[in-house]
C-alpha positions as CSV (number, residue, x, y, z in Angstrom):
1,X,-20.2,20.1,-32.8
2,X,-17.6,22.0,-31.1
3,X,-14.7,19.8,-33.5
4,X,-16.4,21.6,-36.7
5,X,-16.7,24.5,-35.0
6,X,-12.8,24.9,-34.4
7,X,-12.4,23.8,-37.9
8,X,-14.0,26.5,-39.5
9,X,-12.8,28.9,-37.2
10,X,-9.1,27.4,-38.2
11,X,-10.1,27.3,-42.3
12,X,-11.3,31.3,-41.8
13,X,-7.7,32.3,-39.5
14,X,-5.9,30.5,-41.8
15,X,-7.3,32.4,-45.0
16,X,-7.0,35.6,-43.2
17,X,-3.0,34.8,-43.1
18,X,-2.7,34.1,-45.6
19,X,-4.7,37.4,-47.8
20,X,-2.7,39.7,-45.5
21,X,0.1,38.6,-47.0
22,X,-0.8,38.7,-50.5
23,X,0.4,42.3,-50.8
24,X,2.3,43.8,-48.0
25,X,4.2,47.2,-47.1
26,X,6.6,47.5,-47.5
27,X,6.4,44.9,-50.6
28,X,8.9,41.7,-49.4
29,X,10.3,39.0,-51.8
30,X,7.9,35.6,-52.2
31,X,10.0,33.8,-50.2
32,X,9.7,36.2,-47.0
33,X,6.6,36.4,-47.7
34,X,6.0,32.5,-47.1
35,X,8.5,32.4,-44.1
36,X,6.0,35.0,-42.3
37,X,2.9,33.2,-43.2
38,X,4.9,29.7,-42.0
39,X,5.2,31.5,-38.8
40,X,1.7,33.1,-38.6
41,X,0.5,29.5,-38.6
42,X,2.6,28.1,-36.4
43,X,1.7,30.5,-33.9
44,X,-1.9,30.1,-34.2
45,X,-1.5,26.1,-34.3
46,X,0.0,26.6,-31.1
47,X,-2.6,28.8,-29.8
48,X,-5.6,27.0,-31.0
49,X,-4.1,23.6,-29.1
50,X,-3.6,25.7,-25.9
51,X,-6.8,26.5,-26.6
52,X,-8.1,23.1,-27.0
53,X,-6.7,22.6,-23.3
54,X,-4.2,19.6,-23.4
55,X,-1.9,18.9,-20.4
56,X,0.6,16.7,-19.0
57,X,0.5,14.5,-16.4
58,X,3.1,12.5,-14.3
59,X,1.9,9.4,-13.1
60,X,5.3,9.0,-11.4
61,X,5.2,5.8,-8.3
62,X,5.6,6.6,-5.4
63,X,6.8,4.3,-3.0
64,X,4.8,3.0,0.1
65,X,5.5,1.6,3.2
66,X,5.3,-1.7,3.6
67,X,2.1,-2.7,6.1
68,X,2.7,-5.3,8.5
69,X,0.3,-6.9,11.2
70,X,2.3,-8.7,13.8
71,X,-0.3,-11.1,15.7
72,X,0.4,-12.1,19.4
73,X,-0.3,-15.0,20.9
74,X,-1.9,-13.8,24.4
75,X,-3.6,-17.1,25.9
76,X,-2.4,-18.6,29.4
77,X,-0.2,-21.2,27.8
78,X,2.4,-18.1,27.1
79,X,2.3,-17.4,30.4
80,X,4.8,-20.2,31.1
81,X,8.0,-21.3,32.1
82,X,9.8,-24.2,30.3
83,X,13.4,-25.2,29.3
84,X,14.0,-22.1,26.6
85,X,12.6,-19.4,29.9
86,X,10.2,-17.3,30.4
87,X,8.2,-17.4,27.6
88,X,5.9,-13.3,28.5
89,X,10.1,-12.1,28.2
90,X,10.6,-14.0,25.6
91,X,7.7,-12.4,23.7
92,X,8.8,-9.0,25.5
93,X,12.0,-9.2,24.0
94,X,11.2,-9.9,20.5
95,X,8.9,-7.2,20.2
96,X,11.4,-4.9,21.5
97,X,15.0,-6.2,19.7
98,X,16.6,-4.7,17.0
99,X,15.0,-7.0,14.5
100,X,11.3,-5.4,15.3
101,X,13.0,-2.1,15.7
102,X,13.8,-2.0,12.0
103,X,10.7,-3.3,11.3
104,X,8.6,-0.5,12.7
105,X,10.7,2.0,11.4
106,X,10.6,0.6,7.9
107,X,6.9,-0.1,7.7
108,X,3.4,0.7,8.9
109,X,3.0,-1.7,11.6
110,X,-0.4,-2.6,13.8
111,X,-0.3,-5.1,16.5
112,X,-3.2,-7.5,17.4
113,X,-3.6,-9.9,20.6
114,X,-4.9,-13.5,19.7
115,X,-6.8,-15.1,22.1
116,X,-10.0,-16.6,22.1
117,X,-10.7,-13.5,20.2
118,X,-8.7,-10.7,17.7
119,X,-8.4,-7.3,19.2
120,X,-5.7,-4.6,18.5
121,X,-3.3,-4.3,20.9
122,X,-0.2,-1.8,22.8
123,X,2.8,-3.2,22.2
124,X,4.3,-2.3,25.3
125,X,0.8,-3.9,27.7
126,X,0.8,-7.4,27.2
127,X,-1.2,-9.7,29.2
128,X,-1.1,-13.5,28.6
129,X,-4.5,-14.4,30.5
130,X,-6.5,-15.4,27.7
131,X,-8.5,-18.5,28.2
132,X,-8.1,-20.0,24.0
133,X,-6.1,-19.3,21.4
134,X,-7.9,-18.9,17.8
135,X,-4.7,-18.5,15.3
136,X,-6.8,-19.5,12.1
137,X,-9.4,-16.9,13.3
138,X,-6.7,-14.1,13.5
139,X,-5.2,-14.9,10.4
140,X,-8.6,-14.9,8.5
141,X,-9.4,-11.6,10.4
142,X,-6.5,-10.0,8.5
143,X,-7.9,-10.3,4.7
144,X,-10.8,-8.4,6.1
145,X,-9.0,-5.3,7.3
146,X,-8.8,-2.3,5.3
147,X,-6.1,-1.7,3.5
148,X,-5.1,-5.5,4.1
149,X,-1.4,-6.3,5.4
150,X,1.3,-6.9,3.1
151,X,2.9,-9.3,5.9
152,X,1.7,-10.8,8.9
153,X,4.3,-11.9,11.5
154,X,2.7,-14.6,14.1
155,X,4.3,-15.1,16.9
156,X,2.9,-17.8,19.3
157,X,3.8,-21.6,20.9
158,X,1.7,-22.8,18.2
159,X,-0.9,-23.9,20.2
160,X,-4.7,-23.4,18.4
161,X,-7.6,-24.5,21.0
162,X,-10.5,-23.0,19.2
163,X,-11.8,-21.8,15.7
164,X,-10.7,-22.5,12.1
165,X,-7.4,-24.6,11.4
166,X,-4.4,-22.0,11.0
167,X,-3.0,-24.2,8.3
168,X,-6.5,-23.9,6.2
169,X,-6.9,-20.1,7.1
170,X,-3.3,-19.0,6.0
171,X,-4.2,-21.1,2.7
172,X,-7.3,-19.1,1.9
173,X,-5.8,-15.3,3.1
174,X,-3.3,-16.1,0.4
175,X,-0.6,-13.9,2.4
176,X,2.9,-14.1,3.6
177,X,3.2,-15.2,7.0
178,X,6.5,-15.0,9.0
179,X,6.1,-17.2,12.2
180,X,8.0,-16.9,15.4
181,X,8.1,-20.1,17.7
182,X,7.7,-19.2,21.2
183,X,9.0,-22.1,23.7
184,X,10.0,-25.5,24.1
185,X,8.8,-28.4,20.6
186,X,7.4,-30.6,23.1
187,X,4.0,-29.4,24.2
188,X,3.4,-28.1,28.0
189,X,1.6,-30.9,30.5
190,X,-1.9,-29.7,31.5
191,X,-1.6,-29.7,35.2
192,X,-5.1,-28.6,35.7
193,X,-7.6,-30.5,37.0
């Protein structure tokens, strides 16, 4: 409705132009005549289409930070000593070298504990007391997080006691993951008895 609407009101304007120019004084030559009703129109084309309320929009990209989740392996088996050190400073000095450093100032950056469960974590507290290690647990943990990571950075001795197989869960989250190796290749003696 509102289309024929305009269209009549556009039919009428532009009759109107175009009778007022008809006769004019003072009288002006044909041609001026048409060069004045050219520009009548014009100017009511333009009016009727700001009218008709178009705009412009940008739909520019803007650029955001990439979101990392670095997952720590906090279970007693990085609490120990074997032929690469300490491996708590180890962790300790990862998380705070240059190559993290850039990291975090680059990207959004969350850090979460693994043990025999997921929970977000300081940085700067650690605590490696935690009786099981569930790596494919943490790494399925991260699809379900809101906005999901773009990266997740594991950094553990690679030792999974409990849950879902880390090589089956990183399959299934279908996203990048960086690993860090923490320790000696050949797998610490259980002492306990």
């Amino acid at each position: 409705p509102y289309a024929v609407i305009w269209l009549i009101l556009v039919a009428a304007v532009t009759f109107l132009a175009y009778r007022s120019y008809l006769s004019t004084i003072p009288p002006v030559s044909d041609r001026r005549r048409h060069l004045l009703l050219g520009l009548r129109l014009t100017t009511l084309g333009v009016l009727a289409i700001v009218a008709l309320g178009p705009r412009i929009e940008w739909h520019g990209i803007k650029k955001r930070p990439l979101r990392v989740s670095v997952l720590v392996d906090q279970s007693e088996s990085m609490s120990f000593t074997d032929s690469h050190g300490q491996r708590p400073e180890t962790v300790r000095n990862i998380l705070g070298g240059p190559g993290m450093e850039r990291v975090r100032s680059d990207s959004d950056v969350e850090f979460y504990g693994i043990g025999a469960s997921v929970t977000r974590i300081d940085p700067d507290v650690l605590s490696f007391i935690s009786p099981g290690t569930a790596i494919g647990e943490a790494i399925l943990e991260q699809r379900r997080t809101v906005p999901p990571p773009d990266l997740v950075v594991l950094i553990s001795d690679g030792v999974n006691t409990t849950g879902t197989d880390p090589v089956r869960a990183a399959s299934e989250v279908d996203l990048p993951i960086w690993t860090i190796g923490v320790g000696a290749d050949s797998p610490q003696k259980d002492l306990r008895i």
